[in-house]
N, C-alpha and C positions, 0 to 999 in steps of 0.2 A: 972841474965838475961843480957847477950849481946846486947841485943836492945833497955833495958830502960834509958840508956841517950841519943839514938837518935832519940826517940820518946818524947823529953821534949815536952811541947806546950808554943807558943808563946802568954806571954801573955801581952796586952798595959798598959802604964803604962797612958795614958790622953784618957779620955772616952768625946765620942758625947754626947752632953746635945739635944734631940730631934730628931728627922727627919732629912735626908740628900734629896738634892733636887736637881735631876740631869734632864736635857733635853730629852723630852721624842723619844721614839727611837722604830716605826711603826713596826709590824710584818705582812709581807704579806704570808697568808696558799698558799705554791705550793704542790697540791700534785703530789705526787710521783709513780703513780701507776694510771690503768685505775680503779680497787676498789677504791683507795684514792678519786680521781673526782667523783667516785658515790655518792658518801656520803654528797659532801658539797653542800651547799647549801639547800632554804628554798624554802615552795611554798607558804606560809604565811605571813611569818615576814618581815617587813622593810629592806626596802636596806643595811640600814647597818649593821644590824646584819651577824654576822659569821666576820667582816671585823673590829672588836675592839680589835683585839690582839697589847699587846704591851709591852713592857718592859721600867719601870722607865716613869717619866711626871709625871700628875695627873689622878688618876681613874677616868673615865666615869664611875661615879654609876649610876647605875638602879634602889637602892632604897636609900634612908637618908645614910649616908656614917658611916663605922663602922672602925674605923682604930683601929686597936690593940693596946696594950704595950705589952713590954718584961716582961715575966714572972718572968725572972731573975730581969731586973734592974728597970724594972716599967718603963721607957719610952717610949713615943711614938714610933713603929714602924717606917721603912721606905717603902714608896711603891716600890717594885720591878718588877712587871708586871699583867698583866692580861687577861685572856683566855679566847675567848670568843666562845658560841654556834660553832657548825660547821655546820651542817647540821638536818634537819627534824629525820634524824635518828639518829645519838649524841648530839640531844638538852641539855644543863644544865637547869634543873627544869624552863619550860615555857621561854627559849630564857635567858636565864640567864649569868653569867658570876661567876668566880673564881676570886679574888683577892689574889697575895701574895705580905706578906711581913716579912721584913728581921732588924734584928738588929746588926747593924755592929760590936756593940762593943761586944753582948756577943753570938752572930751567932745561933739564934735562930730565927726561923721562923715561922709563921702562915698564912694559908689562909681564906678567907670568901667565900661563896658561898652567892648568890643573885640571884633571881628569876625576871626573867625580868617581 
């Protein structure tokens, strides 16, 4: 095979003992379409809901915080963002949210789902 030594994988040789912890960095929903605009927003929920997206910081949990470990190395994940409700019509389970997160050293990922 001509392609298997420039598919080697790069591997570290000093691994992260825990969580990496970067400044958190706001995501504001523009949409893109007059569908898009249909959708967001709530006639129920709190002002802020639909408006907690965000990548890296700390999670605004909605319920007791559940941060993973890597399956691989057993460490605590790192948080890498999170997704919140959009609208009355794409609600996550009662106004909820998605957490993911990421393990640097062996690139493995998980999410949580939470029920606002």
């Amino acid at each position: 095979m001509a392609f298997a030594a420039e598919r080697q994988v790069v591997r570290r040789t000093e691994r992260m003992t825990g969580p990496r912890r970067f400044p958190e960095i706001p995501l504001v929903p523009t949409p893109a379409s007059r569908e898009a605009r249909a959708v967001v927003g709530f006639k129920w929920a709190g002002e802020k809901v639909g408006r907690r997206h965000k990548l890296v910081g700390v999670p605004d949990w909605v319920q007791p915080p559940e941060v993973p470990e890597c399956p691989l190395c057993k460490q605590t994940m790192t948080f890498y963002g999170q997704l919140d409700s959009v609208g009355d019509e794409m609600k996550i389970a009662d106004v909820g949210m998605v957490y993911v997160f990421l393990c640097f050293d062996c690139y493995e990922t998980k999410s949580v789902l939470q029920s606002g």
